[in-house]
KEKEVEX-287408 format. One record per atom (N, C-alpha, C): y, x, z; residue in three letters. Coordinates in steps of 0.001 Angstrom, whole numbers. Example, Ala and Ser with C-alpha at 12.3 -4.5 7.8 and 13.67 -1.06 7.14 Angstrom:
<sites>
      py      px      pz rest
   -5690   13190    7800  ala
   -4500   12300    7800  ala
   -3300   13200    7800  ala
   -2250   12850    7080  ser
   -1060   13670    7140  ser
      30   12900    7870  ser
</sites>
This chain:
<sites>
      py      px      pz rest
 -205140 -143478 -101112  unk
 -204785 -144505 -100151  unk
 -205153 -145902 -100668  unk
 -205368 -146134 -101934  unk
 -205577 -147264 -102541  unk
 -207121 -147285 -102174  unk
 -207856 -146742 -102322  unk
 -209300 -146936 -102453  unk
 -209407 -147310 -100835  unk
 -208573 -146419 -100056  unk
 -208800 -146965  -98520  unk
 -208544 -148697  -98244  unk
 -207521 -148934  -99311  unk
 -206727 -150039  -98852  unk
 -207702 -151063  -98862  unk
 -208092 -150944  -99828  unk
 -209306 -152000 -100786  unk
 -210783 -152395  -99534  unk
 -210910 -150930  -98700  unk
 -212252 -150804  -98100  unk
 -211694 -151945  -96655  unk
 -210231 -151684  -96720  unk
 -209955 -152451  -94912  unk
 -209478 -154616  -95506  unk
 -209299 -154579  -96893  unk
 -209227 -155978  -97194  unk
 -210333 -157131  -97012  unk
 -209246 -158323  -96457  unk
 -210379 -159227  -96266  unk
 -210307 -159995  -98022  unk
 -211359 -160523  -98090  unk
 -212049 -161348  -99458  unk
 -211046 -162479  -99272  unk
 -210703 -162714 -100832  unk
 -209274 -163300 -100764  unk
 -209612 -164845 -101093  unk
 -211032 -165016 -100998  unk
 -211382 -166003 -101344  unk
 -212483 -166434  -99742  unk
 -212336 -165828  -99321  unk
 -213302 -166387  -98200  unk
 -213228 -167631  -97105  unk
 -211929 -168463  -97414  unk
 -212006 -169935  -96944  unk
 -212474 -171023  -98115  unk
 -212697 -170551  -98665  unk
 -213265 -171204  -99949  unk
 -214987 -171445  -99465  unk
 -215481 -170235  -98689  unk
 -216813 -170323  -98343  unk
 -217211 -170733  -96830  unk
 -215904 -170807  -95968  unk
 -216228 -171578  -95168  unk
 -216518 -173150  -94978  unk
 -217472 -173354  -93875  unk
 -217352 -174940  -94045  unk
 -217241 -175816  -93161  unk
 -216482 -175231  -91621  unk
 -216151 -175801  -91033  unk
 -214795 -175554  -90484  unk
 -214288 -174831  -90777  unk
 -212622 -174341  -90289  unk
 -211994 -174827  -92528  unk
 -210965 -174895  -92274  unk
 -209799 -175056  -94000  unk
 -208705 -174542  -93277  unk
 -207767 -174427  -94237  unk
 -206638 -173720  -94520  unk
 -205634 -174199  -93327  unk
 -205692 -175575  -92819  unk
 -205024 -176083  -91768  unk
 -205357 -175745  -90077  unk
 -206684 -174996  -90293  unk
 -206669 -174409  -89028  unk
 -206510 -173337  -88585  unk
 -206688 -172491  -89551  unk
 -206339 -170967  -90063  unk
 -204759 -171001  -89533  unk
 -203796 -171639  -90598  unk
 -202686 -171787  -90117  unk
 -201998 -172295  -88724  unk
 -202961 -172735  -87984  unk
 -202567 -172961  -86660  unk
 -202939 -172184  -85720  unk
 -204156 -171710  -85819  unk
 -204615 -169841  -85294  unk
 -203539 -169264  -85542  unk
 -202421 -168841  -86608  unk
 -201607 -168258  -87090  unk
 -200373 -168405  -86434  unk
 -199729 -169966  -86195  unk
 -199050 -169960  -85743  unk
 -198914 -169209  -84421  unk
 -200015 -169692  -83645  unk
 -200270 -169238  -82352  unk
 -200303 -168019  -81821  unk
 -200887 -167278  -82438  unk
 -200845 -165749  -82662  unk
 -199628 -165114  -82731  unk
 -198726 -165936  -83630  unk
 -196908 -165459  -83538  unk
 -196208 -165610  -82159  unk
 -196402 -167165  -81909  unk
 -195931 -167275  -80309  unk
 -196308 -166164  -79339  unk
 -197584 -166117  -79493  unk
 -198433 -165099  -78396  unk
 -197504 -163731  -78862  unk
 -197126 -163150  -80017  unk
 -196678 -161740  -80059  unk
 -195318 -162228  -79744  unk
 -194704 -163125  -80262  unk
 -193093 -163360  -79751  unk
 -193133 -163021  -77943  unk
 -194021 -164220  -77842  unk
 -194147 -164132  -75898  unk
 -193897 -162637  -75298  unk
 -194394 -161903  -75451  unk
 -194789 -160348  -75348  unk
 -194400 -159254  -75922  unk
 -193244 -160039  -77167  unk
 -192238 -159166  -77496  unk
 -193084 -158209  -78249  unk
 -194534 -158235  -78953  unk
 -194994 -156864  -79559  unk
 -194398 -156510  -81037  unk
 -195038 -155577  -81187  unk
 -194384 -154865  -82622  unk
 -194998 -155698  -83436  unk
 -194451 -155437  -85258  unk
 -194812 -156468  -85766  unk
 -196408 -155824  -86610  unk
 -196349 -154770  -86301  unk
 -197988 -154082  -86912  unk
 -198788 -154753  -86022  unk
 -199020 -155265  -84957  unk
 -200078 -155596  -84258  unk
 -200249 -157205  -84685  unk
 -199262 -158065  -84968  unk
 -199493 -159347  -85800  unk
 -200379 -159039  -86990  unk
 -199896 -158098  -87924  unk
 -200456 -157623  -88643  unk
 -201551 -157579  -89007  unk
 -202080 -156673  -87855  unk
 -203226 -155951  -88028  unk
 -204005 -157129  -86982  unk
 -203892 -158005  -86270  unk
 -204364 -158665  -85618  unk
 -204988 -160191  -86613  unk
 -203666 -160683  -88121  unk
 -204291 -161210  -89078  unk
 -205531 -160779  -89727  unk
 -204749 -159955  -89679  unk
 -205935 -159220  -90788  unk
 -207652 -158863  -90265  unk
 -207441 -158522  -89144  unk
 -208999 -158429  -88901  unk
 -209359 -159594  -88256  unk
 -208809 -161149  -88179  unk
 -209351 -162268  -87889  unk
 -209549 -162491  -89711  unk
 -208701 -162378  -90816  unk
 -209315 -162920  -91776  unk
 -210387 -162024  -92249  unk
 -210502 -160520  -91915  unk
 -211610 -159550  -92471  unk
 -213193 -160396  -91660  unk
 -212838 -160810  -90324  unk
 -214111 -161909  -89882  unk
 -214274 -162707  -89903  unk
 -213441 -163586  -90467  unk
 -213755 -164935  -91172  unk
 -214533 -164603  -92588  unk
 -214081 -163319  -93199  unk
 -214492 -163287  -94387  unk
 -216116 -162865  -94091  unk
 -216486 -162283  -93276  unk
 -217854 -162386  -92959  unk
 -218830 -163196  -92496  unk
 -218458 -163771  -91574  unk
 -218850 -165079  -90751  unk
 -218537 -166306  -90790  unk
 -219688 -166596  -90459  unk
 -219019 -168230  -90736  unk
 -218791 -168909  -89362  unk
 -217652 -169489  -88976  unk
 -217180 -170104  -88078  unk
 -216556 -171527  -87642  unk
 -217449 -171807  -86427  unk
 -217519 -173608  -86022  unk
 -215909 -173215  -85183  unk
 -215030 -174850  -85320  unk
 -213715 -175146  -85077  unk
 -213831 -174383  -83049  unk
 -215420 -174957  -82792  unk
 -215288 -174634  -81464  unk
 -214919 -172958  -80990  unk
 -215604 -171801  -82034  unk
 -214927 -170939  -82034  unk
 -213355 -170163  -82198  unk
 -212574 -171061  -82705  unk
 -211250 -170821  -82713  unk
 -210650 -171048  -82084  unk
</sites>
């Protein structure tokens, strides 16, 4: 399960290589994303898993503010 874990992680360094979004917009995507699951009452795996594969594509791509 570990070797799986490793294959679904985003790069723990990958706002470091962006160069138009930082840590302050990330966190406001974030916030927002909570409201949106509060709104709708969802479970908390889908926050989750909904972080996680926005930071697994940030960690790939590089992304303008207009995309967020």
């Amino acid at each position: 399960m570990l070797k799986k874990e490793t294959k679904w992680q985003a790069d723990f360094m990958y706002m470091n290589r962006q160069e138009k979004i930082d840590e302050t917009c990330r966190s406001t995507l974030i916030d927002w994303l909570v409201q949106i699951h509060f709104n709708f009452n969802l479970m908390p795996e889908t926050l989750y898993l909904t972080v996680n594969a926005f930071d697994r594509f940030c960690s790939m791509v590089q992304i303008s503010k207009k995309e967020v």
